[in-house]
DRENZAGU-314264 format. One line per field, with one value per atom (N, C-alpha, C, O): atom name; x, y, z. Coordinates in steps of 0.1 Angstrom, whole numbers, plus 5000, padded with zeros to 4 digits. Each point is the difference from the previous one (the first is absolute). Example, Ala and Ser with C-alpha at 12.3 -4.5 7.8 and 13.67 -1.06 7.14 Angstrom:
BEGIN
at: (N, CA, C, O, N, CA, C, O) .
px: (5132, 4991, 5009, 5010, 4986, 5009, 4992, 5005) .
py: (4943, 5012, 5012, 5000, 5011, 5011, 5011, 5011) .
pz: (5078, 5000, 5000, 5007, 4986, 5000, 5008, 5001) .
This chain:
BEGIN
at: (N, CA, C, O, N, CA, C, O, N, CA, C, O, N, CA, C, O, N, CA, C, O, N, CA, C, O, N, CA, C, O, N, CA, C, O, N, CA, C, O, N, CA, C, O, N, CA, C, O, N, CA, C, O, N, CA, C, O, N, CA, C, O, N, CA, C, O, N, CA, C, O, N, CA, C, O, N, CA, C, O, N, CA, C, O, N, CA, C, O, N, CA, C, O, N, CA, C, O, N, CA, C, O, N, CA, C, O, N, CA, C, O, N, CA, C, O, N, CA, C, O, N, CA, C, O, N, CA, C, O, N, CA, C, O, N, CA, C, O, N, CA, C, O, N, CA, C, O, N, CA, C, O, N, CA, C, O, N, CA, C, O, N, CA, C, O, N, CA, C, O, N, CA, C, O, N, CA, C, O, N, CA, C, O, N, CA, C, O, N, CA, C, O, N, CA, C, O, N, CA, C, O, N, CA, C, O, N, CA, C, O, N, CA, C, O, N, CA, C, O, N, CA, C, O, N, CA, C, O, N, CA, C, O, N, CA, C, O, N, CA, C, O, N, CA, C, O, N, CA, C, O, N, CA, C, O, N, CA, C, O, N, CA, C, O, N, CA, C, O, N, CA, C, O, N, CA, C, O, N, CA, C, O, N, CA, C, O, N, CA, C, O, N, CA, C, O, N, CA, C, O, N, CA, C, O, N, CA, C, O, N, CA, C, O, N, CA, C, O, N, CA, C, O, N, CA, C, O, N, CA, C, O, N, CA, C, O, N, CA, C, O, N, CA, C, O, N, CA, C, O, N, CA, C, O, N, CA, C, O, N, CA, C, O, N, CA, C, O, N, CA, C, O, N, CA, C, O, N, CA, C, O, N, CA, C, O, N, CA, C, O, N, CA, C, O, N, CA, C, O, N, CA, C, O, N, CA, C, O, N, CA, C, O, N, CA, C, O, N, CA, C, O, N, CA, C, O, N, CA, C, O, N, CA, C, O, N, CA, C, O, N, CA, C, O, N, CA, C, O, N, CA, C, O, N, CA, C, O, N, CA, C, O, N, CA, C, O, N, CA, C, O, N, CA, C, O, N, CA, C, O, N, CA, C, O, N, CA, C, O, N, CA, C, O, N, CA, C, O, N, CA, C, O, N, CA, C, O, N, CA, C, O, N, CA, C, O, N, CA, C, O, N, CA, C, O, N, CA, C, O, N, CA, C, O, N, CA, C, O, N, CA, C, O, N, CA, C, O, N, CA, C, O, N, CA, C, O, N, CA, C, O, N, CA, C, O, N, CA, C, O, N, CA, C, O, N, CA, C, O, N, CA, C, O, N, CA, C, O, N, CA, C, O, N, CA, C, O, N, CA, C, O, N, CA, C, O, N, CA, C, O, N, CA, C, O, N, CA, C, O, N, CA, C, O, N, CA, C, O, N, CA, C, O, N, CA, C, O, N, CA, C, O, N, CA, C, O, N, CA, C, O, N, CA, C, O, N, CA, C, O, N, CA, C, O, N, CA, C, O, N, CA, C, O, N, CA, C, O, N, CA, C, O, N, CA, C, O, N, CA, C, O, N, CA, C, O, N, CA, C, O, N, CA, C, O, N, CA, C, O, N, CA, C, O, N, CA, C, O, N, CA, C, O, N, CA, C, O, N, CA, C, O, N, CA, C, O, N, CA, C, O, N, CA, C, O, N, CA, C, O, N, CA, C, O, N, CA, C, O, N, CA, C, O, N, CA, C, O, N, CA, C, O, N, CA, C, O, N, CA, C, O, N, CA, C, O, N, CA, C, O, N, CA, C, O, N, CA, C, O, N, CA, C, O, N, CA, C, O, N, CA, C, O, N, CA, C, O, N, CA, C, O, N, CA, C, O, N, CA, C, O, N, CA, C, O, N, CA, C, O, N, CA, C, O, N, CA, C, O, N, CA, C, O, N, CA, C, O, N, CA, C, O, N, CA, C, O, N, CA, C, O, N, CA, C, O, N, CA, C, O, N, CA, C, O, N, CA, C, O, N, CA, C, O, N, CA, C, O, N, CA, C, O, N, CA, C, O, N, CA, C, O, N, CA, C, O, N, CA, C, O, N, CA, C, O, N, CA, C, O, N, CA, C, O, N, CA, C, O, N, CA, C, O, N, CA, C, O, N, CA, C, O) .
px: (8516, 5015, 5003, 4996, 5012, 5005, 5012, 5000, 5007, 5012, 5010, 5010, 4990, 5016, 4996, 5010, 4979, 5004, 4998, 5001, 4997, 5006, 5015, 5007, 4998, 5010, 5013, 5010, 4984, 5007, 5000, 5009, 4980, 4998, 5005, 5000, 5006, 5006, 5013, 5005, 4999, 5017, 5000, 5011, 4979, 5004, 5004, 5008, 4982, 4996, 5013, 5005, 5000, 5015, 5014, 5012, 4982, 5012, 5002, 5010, 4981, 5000, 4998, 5002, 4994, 5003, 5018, 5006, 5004, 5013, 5003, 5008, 4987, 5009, 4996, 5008, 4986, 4990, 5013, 5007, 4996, 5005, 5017, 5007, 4995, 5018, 4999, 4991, 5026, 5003, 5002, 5004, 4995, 5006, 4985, 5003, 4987, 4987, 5000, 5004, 4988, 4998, 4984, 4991, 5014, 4983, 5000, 5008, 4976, 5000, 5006, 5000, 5006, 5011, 5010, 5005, 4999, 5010, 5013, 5004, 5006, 5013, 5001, 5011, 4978, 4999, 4997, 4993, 5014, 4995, 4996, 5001, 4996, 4987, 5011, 4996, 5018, 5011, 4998, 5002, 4993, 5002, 4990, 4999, 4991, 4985, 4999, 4993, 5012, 5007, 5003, 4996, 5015, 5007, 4995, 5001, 4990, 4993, 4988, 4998, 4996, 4990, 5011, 4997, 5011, 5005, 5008, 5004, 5000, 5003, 4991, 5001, 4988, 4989, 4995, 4993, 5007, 4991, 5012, 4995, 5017, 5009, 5012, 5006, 4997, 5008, 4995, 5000, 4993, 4996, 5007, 4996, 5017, 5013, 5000, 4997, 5006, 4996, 4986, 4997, 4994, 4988, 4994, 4992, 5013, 4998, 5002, 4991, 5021, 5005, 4993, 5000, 4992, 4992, 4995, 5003, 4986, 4999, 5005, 4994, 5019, 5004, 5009, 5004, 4997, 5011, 5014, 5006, 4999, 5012, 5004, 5013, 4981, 5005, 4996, 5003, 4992, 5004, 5007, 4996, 5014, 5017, 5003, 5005, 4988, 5004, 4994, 5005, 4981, 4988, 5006, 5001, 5002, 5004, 5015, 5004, 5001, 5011, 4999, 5005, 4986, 4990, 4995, 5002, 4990, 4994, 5011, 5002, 5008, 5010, 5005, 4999, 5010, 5002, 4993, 5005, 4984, 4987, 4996, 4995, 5006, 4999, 5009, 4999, 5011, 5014, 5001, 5006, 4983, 4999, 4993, 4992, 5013, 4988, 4989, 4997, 4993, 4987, 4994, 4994, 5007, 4985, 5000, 4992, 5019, 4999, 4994, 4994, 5011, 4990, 4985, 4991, 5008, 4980, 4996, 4989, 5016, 4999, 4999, 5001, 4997, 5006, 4986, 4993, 5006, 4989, 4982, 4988, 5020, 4985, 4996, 4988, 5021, 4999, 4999, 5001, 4996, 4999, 5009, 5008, 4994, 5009, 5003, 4993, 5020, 5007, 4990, 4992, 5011, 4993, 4995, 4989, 5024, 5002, 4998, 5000, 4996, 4996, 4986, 4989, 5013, 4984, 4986, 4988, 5017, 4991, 4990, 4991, 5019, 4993, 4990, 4990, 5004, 4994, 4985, 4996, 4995, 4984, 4997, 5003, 4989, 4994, 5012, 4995, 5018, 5008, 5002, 5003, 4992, 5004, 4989, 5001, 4986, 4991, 4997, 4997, 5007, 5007, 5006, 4995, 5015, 5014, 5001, 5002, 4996, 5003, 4995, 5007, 4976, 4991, 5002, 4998, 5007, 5002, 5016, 5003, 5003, 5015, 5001, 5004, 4991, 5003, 4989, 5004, 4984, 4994, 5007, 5011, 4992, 5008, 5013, 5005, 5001, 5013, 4999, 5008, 4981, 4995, 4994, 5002, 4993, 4995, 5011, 5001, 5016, 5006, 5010, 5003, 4999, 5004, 4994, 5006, 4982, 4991, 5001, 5006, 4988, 4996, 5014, 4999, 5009, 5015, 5000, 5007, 4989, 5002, 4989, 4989, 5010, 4990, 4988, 5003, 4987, 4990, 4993, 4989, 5014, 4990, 4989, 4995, 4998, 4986, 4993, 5003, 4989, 4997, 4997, 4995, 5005, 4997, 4983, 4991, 5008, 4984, 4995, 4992, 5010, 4997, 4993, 4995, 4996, 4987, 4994, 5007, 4979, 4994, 5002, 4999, 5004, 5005, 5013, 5003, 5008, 5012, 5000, 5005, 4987, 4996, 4997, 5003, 4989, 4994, 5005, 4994, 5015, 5012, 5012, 5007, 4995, 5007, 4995, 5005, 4984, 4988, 5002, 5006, 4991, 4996, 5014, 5001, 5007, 5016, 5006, 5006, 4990, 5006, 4985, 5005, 4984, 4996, 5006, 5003, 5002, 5009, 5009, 5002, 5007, 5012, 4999, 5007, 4982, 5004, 5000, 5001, 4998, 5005, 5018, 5008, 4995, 5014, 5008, 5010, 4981, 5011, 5000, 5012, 4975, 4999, 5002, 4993, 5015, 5003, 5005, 4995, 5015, 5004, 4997, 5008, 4981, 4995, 4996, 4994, 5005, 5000, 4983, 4995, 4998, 4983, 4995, 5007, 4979, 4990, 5003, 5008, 4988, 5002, 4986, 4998, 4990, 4993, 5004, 5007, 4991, 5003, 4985, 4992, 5005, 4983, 5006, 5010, 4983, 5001, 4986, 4990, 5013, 4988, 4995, 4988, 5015, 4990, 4985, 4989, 5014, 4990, 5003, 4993, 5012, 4996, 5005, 5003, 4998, 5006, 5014, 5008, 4992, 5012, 5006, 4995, 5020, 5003, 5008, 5010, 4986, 5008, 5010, 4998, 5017, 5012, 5007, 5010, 4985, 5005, 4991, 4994, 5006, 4986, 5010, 5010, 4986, 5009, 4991, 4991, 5013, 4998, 5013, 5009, 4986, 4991, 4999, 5009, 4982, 5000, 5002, 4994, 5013, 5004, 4992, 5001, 4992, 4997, 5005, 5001, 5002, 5011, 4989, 4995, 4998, 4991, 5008, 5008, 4988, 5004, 5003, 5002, 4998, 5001, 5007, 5007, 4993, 5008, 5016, 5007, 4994, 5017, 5006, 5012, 4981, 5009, 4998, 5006, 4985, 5002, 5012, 5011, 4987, 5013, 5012, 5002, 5006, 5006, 5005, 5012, 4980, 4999, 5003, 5005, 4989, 5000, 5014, 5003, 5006, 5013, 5010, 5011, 4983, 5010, 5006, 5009, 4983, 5001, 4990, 4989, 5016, 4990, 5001, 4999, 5003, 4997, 4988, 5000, 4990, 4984, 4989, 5001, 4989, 4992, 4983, 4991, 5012, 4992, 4992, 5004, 4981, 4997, 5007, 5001, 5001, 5007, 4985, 5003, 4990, 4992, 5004, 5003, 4996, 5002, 5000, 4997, 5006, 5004, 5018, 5008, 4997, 5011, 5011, 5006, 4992, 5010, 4999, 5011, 4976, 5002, 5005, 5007, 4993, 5005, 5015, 5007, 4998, 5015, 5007, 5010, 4982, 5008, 4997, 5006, 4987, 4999, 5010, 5008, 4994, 5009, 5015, 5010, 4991, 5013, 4998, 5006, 4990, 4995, 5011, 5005, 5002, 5003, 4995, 4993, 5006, 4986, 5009, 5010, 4980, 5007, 5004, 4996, 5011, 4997, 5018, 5002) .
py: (8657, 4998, 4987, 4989, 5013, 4985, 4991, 5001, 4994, 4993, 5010, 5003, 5002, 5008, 5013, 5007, 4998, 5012, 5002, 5011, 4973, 4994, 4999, 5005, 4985, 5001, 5011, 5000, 5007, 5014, 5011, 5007, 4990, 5006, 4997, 5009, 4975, 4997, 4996, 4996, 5008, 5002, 5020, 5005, 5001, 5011, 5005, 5006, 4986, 4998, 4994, 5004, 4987, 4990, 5010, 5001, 5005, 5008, 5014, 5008, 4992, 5012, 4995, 5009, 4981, 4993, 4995, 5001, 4995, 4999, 5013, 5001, 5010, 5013, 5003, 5009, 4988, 5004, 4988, 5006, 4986, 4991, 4996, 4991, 5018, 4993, 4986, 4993, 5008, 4987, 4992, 4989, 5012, 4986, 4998, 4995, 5006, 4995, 4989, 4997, 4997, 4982, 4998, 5007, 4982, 4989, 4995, 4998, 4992, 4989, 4988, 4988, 5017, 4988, 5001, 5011, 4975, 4997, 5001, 4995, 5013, 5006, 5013, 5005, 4999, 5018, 5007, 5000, 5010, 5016, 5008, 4993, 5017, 5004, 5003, 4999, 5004, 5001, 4987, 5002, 4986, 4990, 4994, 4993, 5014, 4998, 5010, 4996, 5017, 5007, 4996, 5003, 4987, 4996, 4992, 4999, 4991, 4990, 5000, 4994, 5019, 5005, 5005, 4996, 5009, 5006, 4992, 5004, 4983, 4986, 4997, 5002, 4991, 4996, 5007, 4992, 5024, 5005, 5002, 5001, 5000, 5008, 4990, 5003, 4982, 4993, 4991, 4996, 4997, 4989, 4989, 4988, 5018, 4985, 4997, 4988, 5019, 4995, 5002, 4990, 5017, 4991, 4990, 4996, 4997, 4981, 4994, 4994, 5008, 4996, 5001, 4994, 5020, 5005, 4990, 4999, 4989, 4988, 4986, 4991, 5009, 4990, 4995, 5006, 4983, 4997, 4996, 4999, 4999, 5003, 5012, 5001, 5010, 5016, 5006, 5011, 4981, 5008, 5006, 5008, 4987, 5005, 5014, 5009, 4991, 5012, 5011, 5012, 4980, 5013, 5008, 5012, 4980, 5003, 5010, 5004, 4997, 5007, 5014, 5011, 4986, 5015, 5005, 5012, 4982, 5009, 5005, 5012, 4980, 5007, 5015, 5011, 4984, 5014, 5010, 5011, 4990, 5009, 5005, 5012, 4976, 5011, 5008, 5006, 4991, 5010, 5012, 5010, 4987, 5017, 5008, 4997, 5017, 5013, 4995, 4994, 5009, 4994, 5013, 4999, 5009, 5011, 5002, 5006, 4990, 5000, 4982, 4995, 5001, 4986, 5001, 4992, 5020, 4994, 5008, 4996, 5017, 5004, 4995, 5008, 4978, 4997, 4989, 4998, 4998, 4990, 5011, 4998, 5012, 5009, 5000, 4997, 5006, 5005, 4988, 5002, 4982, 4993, 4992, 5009, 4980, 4994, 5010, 5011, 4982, 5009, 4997, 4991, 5017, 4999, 4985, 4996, 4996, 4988, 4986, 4988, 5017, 4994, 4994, 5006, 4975, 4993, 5007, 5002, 5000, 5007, 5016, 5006, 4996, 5015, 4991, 5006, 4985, 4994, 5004, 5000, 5003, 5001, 4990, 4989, 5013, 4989, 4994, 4994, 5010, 4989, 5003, 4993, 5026, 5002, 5001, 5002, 4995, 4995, 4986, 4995, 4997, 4987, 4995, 4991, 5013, 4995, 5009, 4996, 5017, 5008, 5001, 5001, 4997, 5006, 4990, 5004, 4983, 4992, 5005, 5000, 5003, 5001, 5008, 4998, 5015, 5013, 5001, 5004, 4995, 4994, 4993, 5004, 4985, 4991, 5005, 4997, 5010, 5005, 5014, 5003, 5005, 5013, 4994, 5006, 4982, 4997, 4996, 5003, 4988, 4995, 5009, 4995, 5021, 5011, 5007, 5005, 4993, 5005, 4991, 5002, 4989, 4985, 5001, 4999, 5003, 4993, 5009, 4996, 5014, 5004, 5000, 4995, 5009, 4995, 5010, 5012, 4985, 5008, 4999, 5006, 4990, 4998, 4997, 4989, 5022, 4996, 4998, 5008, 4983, 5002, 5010, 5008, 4995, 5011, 5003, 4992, 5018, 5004, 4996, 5008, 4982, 4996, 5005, 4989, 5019, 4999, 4986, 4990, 5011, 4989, 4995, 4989, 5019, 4996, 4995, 4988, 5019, 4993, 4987, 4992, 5002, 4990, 4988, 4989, 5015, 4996, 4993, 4990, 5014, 5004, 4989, 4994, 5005, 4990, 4986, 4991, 5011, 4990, 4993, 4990, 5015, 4997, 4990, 4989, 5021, 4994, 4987, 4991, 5009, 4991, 4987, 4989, 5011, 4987, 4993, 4989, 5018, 4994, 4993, 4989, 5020, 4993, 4988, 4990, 5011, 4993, 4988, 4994, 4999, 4983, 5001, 4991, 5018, 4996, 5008, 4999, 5007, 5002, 4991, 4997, 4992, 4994, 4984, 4990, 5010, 4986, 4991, 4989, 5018, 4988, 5002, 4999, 5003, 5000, 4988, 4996, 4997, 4988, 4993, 4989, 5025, 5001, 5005, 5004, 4997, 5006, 5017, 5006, 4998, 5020, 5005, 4997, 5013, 5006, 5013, 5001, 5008, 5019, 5002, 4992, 5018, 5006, 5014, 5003, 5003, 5018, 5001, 4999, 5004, 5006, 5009, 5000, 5012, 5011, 4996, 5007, 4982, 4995, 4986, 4993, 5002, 4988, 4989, 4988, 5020, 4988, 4992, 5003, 4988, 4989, 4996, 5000, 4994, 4988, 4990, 5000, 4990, 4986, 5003, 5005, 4998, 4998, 4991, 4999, 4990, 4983, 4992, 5001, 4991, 4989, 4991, 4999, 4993, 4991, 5000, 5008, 4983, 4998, 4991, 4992, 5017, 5011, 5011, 5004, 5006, 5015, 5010, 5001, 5007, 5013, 5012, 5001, 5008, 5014, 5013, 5004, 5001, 5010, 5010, 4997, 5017, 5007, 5011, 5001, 5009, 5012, 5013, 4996, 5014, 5008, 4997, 4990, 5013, 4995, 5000, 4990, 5019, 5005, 4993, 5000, 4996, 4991, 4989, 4990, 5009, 4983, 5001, 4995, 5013, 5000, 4997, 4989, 5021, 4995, 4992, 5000, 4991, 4992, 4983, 4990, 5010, 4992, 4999, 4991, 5025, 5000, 5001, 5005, 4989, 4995, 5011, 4999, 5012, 5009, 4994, 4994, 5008, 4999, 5007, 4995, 5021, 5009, 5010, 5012, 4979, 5004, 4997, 4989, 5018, 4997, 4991, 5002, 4991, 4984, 4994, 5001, 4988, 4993, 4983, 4999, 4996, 4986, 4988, 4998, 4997, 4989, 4987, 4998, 4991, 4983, 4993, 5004, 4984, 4995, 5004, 5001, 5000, 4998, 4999, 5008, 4975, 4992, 5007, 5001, 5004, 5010, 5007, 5002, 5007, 5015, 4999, 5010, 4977, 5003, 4994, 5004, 4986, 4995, 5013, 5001, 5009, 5011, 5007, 5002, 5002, 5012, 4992, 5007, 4984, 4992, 4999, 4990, 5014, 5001, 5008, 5010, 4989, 5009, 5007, 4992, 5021, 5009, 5008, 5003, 4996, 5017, 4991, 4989, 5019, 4994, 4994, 4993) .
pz: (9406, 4999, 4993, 5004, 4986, 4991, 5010, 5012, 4982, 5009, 4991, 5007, 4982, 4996, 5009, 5001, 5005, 5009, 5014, 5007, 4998, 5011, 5002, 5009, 4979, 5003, 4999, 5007, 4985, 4999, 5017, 5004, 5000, 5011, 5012, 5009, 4994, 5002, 5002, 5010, 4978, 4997, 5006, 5004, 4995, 5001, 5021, 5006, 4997, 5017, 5005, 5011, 4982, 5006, 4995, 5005, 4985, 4999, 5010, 5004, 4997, 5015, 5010, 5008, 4998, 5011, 5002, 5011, 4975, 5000, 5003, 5009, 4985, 5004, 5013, 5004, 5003, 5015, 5005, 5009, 4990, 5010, 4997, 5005, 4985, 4997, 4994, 4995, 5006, 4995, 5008, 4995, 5018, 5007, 5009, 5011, 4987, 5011, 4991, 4989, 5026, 4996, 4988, 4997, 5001, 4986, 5006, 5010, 4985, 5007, 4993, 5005, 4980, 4993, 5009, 5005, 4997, 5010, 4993, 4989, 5022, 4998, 4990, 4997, 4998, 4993, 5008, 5010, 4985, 5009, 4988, 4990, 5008, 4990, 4989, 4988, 5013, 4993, 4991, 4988, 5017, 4991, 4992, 4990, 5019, 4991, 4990, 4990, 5008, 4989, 4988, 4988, 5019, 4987, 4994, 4988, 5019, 4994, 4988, 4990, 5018, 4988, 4988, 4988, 5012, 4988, 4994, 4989, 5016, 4992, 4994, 4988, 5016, 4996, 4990, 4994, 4999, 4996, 4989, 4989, 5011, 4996, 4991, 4989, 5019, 4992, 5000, 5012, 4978, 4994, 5003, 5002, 4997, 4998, 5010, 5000, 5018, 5010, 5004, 5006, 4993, 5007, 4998, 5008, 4979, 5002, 5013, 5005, 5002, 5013, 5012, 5011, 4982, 5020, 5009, 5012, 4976, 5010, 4995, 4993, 5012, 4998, 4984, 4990, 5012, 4990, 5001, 5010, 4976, 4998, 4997, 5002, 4993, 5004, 5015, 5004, 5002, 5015, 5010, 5009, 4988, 5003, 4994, 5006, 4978, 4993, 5004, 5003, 4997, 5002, 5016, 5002, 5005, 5013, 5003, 5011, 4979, 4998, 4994, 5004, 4983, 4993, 5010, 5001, 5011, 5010, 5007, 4998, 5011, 5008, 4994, 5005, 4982, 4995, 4997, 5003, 4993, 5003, 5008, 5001, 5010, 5015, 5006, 5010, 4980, 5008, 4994, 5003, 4983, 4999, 5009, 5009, 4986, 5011, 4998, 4989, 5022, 5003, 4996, 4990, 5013, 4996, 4981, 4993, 5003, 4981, 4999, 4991, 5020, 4995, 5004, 4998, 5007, 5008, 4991, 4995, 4999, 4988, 4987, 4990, 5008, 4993, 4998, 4990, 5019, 5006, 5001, 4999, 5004, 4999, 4982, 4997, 4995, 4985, 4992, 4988, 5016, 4998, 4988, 4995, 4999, 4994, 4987, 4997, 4996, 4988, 4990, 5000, 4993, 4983, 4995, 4996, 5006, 4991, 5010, 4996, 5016, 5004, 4999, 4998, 5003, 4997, 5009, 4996, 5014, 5011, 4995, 5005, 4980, 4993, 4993, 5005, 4988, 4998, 5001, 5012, 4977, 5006, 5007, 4996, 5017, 5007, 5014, 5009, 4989, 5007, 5013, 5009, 4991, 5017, 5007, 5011, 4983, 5011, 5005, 5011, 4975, 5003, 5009, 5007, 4993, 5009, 5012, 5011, 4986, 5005, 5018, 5010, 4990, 5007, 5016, 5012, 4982, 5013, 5011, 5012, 4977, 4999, 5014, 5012, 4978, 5011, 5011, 5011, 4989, 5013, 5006, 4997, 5011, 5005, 5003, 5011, 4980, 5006, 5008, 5009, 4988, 5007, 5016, 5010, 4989, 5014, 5005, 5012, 4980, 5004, 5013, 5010, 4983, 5005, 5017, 5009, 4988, 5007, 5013, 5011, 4984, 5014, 5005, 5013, 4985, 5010, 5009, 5009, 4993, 5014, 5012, 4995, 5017, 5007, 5001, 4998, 5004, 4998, 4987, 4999, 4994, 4987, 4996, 5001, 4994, 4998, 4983, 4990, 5009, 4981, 4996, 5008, 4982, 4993, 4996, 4996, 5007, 4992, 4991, 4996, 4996, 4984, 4994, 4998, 4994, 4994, 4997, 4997, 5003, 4999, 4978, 4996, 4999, 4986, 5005, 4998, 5008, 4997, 5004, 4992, 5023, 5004, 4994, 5003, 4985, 4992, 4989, 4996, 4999, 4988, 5009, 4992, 5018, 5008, 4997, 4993, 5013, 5001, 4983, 4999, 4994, 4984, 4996, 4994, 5011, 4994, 5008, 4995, 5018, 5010, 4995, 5000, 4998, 4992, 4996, 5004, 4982, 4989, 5005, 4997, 5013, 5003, 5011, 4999, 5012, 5006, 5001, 5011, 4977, 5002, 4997, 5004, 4992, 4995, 5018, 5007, 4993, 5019, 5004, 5004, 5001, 5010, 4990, 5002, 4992, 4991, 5013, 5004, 5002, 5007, 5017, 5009, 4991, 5015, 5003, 4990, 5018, 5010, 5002, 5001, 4998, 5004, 4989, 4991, 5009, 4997, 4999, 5007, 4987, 5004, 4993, 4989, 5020, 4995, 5005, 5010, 4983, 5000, 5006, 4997, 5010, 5003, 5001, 5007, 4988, 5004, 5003, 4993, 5023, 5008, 4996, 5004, 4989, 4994, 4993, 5000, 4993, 4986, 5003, 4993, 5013, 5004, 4992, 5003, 4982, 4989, 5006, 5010, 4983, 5000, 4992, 4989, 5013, 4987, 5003, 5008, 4986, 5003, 5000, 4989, 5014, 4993, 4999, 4993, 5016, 4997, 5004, 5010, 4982, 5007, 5004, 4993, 5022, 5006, 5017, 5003, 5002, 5011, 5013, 4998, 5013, 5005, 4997, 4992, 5012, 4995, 5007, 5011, 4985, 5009, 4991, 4988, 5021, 4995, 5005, 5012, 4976, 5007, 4996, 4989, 5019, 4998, 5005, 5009, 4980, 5000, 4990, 4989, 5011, 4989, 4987, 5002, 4988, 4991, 5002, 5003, 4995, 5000, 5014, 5001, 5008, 5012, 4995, 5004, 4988, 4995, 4989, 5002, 4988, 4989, 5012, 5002, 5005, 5007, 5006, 5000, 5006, 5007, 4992, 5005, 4981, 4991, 4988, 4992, 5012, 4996, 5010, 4999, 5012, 5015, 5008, 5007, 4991, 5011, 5014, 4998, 5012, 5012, 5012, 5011, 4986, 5005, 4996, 4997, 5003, 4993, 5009, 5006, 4997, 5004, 4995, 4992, 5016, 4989, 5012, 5012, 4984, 5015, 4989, 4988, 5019, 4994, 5005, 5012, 4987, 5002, 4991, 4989, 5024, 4994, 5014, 5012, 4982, 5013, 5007, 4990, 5018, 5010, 4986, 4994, 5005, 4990, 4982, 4994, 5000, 4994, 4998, 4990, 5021, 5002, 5001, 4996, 5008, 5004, 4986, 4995, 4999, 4984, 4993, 4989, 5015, 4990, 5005, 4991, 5016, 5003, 4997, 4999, 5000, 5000, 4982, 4996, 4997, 4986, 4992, 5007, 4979, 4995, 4991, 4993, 5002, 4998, 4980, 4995, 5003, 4988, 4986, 4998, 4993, 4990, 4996, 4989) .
């Protein structure tokens, strides 16, 4: 499995998980209900002009306005909409761009869906999709953990590999499957993870802000 049919697979899972659950069940993005995580994917993928805003800025106000009205459209022509993926002209049609951008996106918002209610358990991964996490979350993880307080090593217990994601001291290791580290590293922390350090470590880490 590459990352464009990951992430395809992905977008396809969250769009039937939205139709399985309505519009109003809770994320673990704070103050959305899946109505709003909706809109957001179809900002992001769909208007250029506002998704500059999504993080931050001086179009944030805007971007935050394009989502409102979007979410006030009907929801099953929007999850529809999110299943068949961005318009024509959009950058995201692009060779290359939706395993790109794509493969973190909708992982993370599919667990976002999922995790918020109680009882949640990880998903079965294959050991390639695992893998394909793994590969991707290297790259990235110095730019998650830019502004963490500590040290950060990744361990996935399966294979044992590791990776620096910040050199600093003291050091915290966060060990665990891939995808609860991605998680976990874009400030979710309803993931299952072992945290090792010292005490004073562990607590400048968790008091950390995480993601890109």
């Amino acid at each position: 499995m590459n990352a464009t049919a990951m992430a395809q697979s992905e977008r396809h899972q969250l769009a039937d998980l939205f139709e399985a659950v309505g519009p109003d069940a809770p994320t673990l993005c704070a103050g959305w209900t899946t109505r709003d995580l909706v809109a957001h994917l179809l900002v992001r993928e769909n208007r250029p002009d506002a998704a500059l805003g999504i993080l931050g800025g001086p179009l944030a106000g805007y971007a935050e306005s394009v989502q409102d009205k979007v979410a006030r459209e009907p929801y099953e022509p929007n999850v529809d909409k999110v299943r068949s993926g961005p318009r024509a002209l959009s950058p995201f049609r692009l060779p290359g761009v939706d395993g790109a951008a794509n493969l973190f996106e909708y992982l993370i918002h599919h667990e976002d869906v999922r995790r918020a209610v109680p009882g949640w358990q990880p998903r079965d991964l294959t050991m390639d999709q695992q893998n394909l996490v793994w590969s991707r979350l290297n790259r990235m993880a110095r730019i998650l953990t830019r502004k963490a307080t500590v040290g950060v090593v990744l361990m996935r217990p399966d294979t044992g590999d590791s990776i620096v994601a910040r050199k600093s001291t003291p050091v915290v290791q966060l060990i665990g499957a891939p995808v609860e580290l991605l998680l976990r590293l874009y400030g979710r922390t309803d993931v299952q993870l072992t945290t090792e350090g010292a005490p004073v470590a562990i607590e400048a880490f968790e008091a950390s802000t995480f993601g890109v």
